[in-house]
N, C-alpha and C positions, 0 to 999 in steps of 0.2 A: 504493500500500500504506500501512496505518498508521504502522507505523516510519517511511517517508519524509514523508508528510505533518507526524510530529512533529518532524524534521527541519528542514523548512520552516518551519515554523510557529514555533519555536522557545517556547512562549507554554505548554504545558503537558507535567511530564514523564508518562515510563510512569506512577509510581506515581501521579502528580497525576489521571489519565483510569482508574485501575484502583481508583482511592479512591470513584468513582462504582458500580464492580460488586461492592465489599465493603459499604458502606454497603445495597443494596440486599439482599445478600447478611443482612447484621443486620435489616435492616425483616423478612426473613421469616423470621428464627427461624434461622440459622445460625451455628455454632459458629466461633468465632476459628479450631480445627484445622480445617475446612471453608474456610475463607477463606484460612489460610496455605497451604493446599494448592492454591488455584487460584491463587491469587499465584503459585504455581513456576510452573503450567503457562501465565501471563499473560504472565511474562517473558520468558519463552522462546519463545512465540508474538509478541510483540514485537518483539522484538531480532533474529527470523528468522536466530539462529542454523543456520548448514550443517551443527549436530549432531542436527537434525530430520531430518535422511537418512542411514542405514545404507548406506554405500555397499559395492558389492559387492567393491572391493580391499582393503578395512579388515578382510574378516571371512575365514575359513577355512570351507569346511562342515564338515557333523558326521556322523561316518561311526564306524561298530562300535559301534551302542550297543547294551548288551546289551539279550537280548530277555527279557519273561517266560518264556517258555517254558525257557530256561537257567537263569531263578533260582528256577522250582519244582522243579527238580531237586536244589537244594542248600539248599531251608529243609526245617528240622526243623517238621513243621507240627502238633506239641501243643507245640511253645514257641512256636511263632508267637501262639496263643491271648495270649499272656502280651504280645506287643507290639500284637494287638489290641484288647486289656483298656486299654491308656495312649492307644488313640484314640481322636479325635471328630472330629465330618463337620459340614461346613457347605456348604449351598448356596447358590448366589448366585439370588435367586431378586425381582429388580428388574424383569423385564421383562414389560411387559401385553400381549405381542404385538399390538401395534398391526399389524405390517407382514401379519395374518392379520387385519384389523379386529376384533379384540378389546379390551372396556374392562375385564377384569378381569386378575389373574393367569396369564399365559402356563398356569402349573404346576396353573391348576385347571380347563384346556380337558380331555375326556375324549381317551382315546388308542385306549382298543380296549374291548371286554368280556372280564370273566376270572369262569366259574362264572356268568353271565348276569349280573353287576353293572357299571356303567360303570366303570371305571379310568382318573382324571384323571397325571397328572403325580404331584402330589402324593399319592395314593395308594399309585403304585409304589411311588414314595423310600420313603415309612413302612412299606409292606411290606418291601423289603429290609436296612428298617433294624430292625424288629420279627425278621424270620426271624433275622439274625444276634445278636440280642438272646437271645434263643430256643434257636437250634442250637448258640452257643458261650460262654454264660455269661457275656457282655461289656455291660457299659453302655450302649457306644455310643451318647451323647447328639449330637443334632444340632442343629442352630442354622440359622436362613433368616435370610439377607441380604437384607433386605425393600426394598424404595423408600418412598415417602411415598404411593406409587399402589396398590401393592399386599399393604401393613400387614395392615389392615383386612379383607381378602376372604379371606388366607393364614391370618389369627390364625381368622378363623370357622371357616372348615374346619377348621383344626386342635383347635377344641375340640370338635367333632362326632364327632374319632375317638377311637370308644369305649376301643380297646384299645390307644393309644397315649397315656403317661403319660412325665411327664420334671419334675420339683420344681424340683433344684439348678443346671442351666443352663439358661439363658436360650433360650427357643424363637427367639426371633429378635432381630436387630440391625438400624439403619436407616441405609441407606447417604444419605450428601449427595446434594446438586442444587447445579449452579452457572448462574448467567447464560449464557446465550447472546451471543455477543458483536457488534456492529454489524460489517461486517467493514471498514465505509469511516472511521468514527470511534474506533472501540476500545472504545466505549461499552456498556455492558448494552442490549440489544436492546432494542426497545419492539413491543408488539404487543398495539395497546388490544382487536382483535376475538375474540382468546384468549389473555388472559393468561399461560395456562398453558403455552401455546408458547414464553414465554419463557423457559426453564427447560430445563434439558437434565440427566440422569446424566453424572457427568464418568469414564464406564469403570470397567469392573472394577477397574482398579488403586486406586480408591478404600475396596476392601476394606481396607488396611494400617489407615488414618486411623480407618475405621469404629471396626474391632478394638480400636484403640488406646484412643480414645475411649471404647466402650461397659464397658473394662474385663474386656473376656470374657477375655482373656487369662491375665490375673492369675487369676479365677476358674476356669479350666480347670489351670492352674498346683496351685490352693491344694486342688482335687479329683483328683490326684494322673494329672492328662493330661499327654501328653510330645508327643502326635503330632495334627497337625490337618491330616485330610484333606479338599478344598476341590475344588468343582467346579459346573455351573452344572446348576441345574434343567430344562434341558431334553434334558439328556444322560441317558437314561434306561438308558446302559453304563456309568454311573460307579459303579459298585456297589462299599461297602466291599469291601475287600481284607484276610484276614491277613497272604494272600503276601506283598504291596507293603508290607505296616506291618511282618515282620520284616524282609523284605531291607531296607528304608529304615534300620530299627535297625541291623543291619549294617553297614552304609555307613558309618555316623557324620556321613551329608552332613547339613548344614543343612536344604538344600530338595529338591528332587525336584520337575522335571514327565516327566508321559506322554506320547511322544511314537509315534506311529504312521506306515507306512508310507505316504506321497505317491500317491496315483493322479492320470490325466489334473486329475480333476475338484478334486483337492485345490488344484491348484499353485495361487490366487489366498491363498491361505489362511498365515497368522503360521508360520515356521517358527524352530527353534531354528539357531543358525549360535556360531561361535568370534568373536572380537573378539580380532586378530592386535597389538594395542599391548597389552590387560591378559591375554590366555590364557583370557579368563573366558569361560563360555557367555551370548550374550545372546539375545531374542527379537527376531526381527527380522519386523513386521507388512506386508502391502504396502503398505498407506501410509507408510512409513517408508523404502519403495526409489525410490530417484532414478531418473526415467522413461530413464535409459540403460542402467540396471540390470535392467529387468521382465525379458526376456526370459534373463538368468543366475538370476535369481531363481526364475521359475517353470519353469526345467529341472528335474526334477523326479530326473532321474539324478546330477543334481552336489548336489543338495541333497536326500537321500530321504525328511526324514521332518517329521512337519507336529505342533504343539501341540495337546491335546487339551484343553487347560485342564482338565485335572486333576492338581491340586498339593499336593506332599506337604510338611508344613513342622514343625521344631522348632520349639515353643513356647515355649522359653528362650531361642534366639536369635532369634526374629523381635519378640520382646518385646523384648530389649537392645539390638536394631539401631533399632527404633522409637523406644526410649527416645535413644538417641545423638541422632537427627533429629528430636526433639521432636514426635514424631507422626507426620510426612508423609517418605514416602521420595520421594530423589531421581531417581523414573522418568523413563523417557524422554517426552517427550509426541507425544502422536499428531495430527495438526491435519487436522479435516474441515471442511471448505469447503458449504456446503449454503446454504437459504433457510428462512425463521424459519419458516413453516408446509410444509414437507415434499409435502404436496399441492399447494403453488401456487408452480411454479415462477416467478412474477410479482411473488413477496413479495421484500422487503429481503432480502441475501444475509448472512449470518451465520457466524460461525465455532463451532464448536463444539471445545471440550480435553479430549481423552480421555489417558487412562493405561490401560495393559492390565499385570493382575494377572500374567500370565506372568513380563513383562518384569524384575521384582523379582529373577528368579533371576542375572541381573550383578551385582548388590549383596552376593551371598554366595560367598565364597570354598567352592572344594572343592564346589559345587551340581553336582547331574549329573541325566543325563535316562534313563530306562528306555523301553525301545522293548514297545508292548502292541500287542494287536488289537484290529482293529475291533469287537469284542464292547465294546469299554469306549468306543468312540466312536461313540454314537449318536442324535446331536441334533436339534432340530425348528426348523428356520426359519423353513420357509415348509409350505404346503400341498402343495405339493410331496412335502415330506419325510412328510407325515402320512399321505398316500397311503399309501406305502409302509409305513409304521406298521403303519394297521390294516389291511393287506391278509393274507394268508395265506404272506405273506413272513415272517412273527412267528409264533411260541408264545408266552404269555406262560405264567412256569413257576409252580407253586405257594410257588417262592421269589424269584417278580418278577425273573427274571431275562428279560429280549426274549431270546428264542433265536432264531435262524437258520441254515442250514444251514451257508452262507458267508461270511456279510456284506456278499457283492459284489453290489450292487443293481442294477436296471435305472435308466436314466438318464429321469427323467420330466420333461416338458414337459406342462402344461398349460394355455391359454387362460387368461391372467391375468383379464381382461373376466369369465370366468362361475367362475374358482375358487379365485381368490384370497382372497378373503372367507369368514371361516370358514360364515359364514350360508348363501352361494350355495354353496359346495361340500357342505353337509350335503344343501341342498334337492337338490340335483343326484344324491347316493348315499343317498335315502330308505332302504335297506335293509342296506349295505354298501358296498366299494369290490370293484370286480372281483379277482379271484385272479388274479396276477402269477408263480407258479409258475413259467413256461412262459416269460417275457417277457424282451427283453433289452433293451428300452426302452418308453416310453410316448410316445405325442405326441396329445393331443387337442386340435385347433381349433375355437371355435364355441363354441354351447351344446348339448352332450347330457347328458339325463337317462339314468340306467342301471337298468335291472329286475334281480332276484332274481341270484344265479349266474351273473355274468357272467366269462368267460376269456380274460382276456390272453394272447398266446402272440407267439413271436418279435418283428419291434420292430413290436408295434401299431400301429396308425395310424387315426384321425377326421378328416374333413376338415372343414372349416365348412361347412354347405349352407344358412347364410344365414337360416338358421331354426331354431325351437328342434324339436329332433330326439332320437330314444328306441334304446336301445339294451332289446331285447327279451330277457324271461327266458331265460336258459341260452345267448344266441349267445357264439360265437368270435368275436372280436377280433383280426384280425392286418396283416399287412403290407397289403391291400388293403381295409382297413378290416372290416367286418361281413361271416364269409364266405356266400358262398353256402349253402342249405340241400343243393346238389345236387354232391356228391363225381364228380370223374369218376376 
């Protein structure tokens, strides 16, 4: 490990080996608060401090949190208007969905059609951010949390939408990039064949630093905002709230995240947990639980409910708490162990320091979590998830809300080989993706292409046949693959 090697070695320290990933960090245009901030997450990744593991005796879980559904019963909702008036909404909107082979902004891939127009990501948002603008006489200005990848493609679309205008704040913000780090030398990665590999987002928790930095705060501040509601662009259930902006006033907490109820499929996923030395509520991600931990972890009966990364925050105290820290809060860091180009597991092995925005809510005294539904958590990872998007699983409503009956989805599996790519899986649903109505899972092997009106129903099944194979206008889809034409 590097710690030990510097050990041995005795010949150069932490800082003397981390002065080579800030200098490089200045050759390409980054800020001292950018640099002071992967300093925290360097040292700490150094020094392999045992406070990189949330161990599961340390923490208590988190149990009665209230639900929405209890606090729409006790807002007054023409005052709520009044605390949805002092809000404003920012997305984090950094990722080019590579892991779909996308080179543009995740939030400008389309999702479904609504009135026969494509509807990207960023469409929705400005619809639901326009309807609310609209039905309830609020500002609601928004702000994107952009990258240095996806600036440029987010700023264009955004000036193409005609009837979305905003002067006083700031359409978007740009979050850091740090080095990749050598994981045998501690060194900034080298990687002459793409440069750009060398370079990594250091996590959402990099929003704080951004903020601070860009000054939006102040700005939001001096146009008389009190409340910043934050959540990531590919969640297309994070829909402004007045509910959640009065009950938050209410409260008088600092922060607020949404937290929702754990299924089988949740458990790998960041949940919120108690911290039994301070009483605070902290996040605790799976990388963060010590492997003797996983299995108390993702019980999912002792710990019910999972982060939605959507976060509610005063803008007077997350200013004053930044101001204290001179920029950069003191998150926990995350340490992912990978290879510098991600497709070549044969490349030098690298570390990459993440921070998760969540995590921030230990930092504030009196912070609490509201328990929502899955209406508000509805994200896009993978192809996977986009299936179910645009299938008939969805309404998408004249107020951009995803509607669904339940929210409980069929569990889908498909052939990475032919639909992992955003490209192969369009050429593969020339016309649509089947109607899942009916389905209580998906699983397709192989390569099939699909015709007009296709019906999923109980847990479908394709098997590979080794060839590229068609699924014909209007058949059923079910447990024994393509059924029969012939009912007995």
């Amino acid at each position: 490990m590097f710690a030990e090697d510097l050990k041995r070695t005795e010949k150069m320290t932490v800082d003397d080996v981390f002065e080579q990933s800030a200098q490089k960090m200045r050759e390409q245009g980054m800020s001292e608060i950018a640099i002071s901030q992967f300093r925290h997450a360097y040292h700490v990744w150094a020094s392999e401090k045992e406070s990189a593991w949330i161990r599961e005796d340390a923490v208590e879980p988190l149990h009665g949190v209230r639900s929405f559904h209890d606090v729409y019963k006790t807002i007054d909702h023409d005052k709520a208007v009044h605390a949805f008036a002092k809000t404003a909404f920012l997305k984090l909107n950094g990722g080019l969905g590579t892991s779909m082979g996308l080179q543009c902004a995740k939030s400008l891939l389309p999702v479904r059609r609504h009135k026969a127009r494509q509807m990207r990501f960023l469409d929705i948002i400005l619809g639901q951010v326009l309807t609310a603008r609209t039905r309830l006489n609020v500002p609601l200005p928004v702000t994107f949390m952009n990258s240095f990848r996806t600036s440029d493609d987010t700023m264009k679309a955004l000036r193409h939408q005609r009837k979305f205008k905003q002067t006083d704040i700031p359409l978007e913000i740009i979050q850091h990039q740090e080095p990749k780090i050598d994981a045998a030398t501690g060194a900034p990665a080298s990687w002459p064949t793409n440069p750009d590999l060398e370079w990594c987002p250091p996590g959402h928790g990099d929003l704080f630093s951004t903020l601070w930095e860009s000054g939006l705060l102040d700005t939001l501040l001096e146009h008389g905002f009190e409340y910043l509601f934050i959540s990531n662009s590919d969640n297309l259930g994070a829909r402004p709230s007045r509910t959640l902006a009065q009950y938050f006033e209410d409260t008088g907490a600092p922060f607020m995240v949404e937290v929702a109820n754990r299924t089988y499929a949740d458990r790998k996923g960041g949940h919120i947990v108690r911290d039994t030395a301070t009483g605070r509520l902290i996040l605790r991600e799976m990388s963060q639980v010590h492997p003797d931990d996983k299995d108390a972890a993702q019980d999912i009966a002792k710990h019910p409910y999972f982060n939605t990364n959507n976060i509610w925050v005063r803008i007077d105290v997350l200013r004053d708490m930044l101001a204290e820290h001179d920029g950069v809060l003191p998150l926990p860091v995350i340490i992912n162990n990978k290879t510098v180009d991600p497709t070549d597991p044969q490349s030098p092995a690298v570390v990459q320091l993440e921070t998760a925005m969540g995590a921030a809510i230990g930092l504030f005294e009196g912070a609490i979590c509201v328990q929502v539904d899955r209406m508000r958590f509805l994200p896009v990872k993978t192809t996977n998830d986009l299936f179910i998007m645009r299938s008939d699983r969805f309404h998408l409503t004249d107020s951009y809300e995803m509607e669904d009956g339940n929210y409980i989805f069929p569990n889908v599996d498909l052939d990475p080989r032919y639909y992992k790519n955003i490209e192969d899986f369009n050429e593969r649903f020339p016309y649509n993706v089947p109607s899942l109505a009916a389905a209580n899972s998906v699983s397709i092997k192989g390569d099939w292409t699909f015709g007009r009106d296709v019906i999923m129903f109980a847990d479908a099944r394709l098997e590979d046949r080794n060839e590229p194979s068609y699924v014909p206008n209007g058949e059923y889809v079910g447990p024994m693959g393509i059924e029969p034409g012939d009912w007995v």
